[in-house]
N, C-alpha and C positions, 0 to 999 in steps of 0.2 A: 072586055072585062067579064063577061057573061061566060064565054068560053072556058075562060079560066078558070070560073069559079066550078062549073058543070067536068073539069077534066082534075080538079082537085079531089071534090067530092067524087070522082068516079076512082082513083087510084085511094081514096081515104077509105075504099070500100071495099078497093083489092085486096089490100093489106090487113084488115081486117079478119077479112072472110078466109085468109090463107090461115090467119093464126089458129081458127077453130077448124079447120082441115085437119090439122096435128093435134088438137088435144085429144085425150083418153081419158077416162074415169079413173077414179083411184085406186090403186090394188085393195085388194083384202090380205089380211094376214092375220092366221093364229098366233091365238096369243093364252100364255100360259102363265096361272094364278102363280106367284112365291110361296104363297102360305098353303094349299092344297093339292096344287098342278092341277087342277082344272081349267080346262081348254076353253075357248071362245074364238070367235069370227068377229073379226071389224076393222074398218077402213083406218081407226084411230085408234093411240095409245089408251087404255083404259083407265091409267092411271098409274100412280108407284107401286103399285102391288103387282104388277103384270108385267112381261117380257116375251117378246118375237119367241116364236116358237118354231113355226115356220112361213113358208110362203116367196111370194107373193104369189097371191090367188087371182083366177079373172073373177071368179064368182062369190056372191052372199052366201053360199053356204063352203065355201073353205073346200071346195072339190076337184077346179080346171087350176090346175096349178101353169104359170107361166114361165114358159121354156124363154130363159134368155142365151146369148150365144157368147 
């Protein structure tokens, strides 16, 4: 019984550990005011007033833009 429990918990830990192997942080993206067109950086919608402008960025300041294929 001992075995089993020590070969569960060793694959409950495989499986775990592979899923934060593949995660990544979350892009950034400009984003541009409706009412003035002024620009902003952020990971998240700002609100109704705002729309994608461009991106996805890897960085906080909206600069390494991400080449996808």
């Amino acid at each position: 019984m001992n075995r089993f429990k020590t070969k569960t918990t060793l694959l409950l830990a495989l499986l775990l550990g592979c899923g934060t192997l593949t995660a990544a942080p979350a892009p950034w993206w400009k984003w541009r005011s409706k009412i003035d067109g002024a620009l902003a950086c952020s990971q998240t919608p700002l609100g109704e007033g705002w729309e994608k402008a461009y991106g996805p960025f890897r960085d906080a300041r909206c600069e390494k833009l991400i080449v996808t294929r």
